[in-house]
C-alpha positions in Angstrom: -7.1 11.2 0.2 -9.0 8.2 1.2 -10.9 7.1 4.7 -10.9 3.6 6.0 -13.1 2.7 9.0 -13.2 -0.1 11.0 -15.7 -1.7 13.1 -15.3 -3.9 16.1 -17.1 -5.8 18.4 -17.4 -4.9 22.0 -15.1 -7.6 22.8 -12.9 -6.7 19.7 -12.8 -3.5 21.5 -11.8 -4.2 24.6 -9.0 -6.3 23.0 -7.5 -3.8 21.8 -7.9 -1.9 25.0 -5.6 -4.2 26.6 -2.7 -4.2 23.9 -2.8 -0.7 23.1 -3.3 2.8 24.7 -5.0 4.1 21.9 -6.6 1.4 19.8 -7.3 3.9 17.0 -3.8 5.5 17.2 -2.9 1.7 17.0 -5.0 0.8 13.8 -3.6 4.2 12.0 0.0 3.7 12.7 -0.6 -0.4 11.8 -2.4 0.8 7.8 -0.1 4.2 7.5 3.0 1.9 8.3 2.6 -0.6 5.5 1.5 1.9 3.1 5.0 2.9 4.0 6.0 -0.5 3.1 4.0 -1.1 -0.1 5.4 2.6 -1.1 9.2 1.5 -0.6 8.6 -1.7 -2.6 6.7 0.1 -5.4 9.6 2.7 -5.7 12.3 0.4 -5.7 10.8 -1.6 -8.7 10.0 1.1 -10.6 13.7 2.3 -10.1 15.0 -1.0 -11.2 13.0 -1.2 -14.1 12.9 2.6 -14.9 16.9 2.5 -14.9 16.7 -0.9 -17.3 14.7 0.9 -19.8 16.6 4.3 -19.7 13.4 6.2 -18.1 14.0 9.3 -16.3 13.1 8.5 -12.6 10.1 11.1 -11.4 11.8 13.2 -7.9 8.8 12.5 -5.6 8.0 9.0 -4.1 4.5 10.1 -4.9 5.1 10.6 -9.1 6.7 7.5 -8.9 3.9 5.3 -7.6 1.3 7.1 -9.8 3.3 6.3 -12.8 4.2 3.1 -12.0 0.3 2.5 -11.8 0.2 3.8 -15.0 3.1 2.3 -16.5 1.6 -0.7 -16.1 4.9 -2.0 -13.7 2.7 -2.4 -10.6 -0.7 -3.6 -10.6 -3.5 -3.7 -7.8 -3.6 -6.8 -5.4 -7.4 -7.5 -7.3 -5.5 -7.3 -10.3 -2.7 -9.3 -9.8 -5.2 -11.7 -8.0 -7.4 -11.9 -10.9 -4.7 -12.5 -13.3 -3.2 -15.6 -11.2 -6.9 -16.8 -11.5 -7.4 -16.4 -15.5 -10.4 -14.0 -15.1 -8.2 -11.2 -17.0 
């Protein structure tokens, strides 16, 4: 499990006071939503390319991101990043 915090200015603050009822509630459901996202995308390219190679397809959403990691089929944002730039 992992903790992201934010901090905002006063003004920031108040902001989000205006858009939202709960700014925090906001910023949760905002992060835990495209986790959601970035989860759906990761499992259907590890299902594409699991099925491709004949690789028996792990029965949690959760295996199947952690070996995709370690498959080597997804990569990090840095990663990619640092691979479009040549430093890897």
């Amino acid at each position: 499990m992992a903790t992201l915090s934010v901090e905002l200015t006063d003004t920031e603050m108040k902001a989000m006071e205006y858009v939202a009822l709960s700014p925090v509630a906001w910023a949760d459901n905002a992060v835990t939503n495209r986790a959601r996202i970035a989860i759906d995308e990761i499992v259907s390219i590890y299902t594409q390319k699991a099925l491709n190679e004949g690789v028996q397809i792990p029965t949690t959403r959760e295996a199947i991101v952690a070996d995709a990691f370690a498959k080597g089929w997804v990569k990090t944002a840095v990663d990619r990043e640092a691979e479009a730039n040549g430093s890897i």
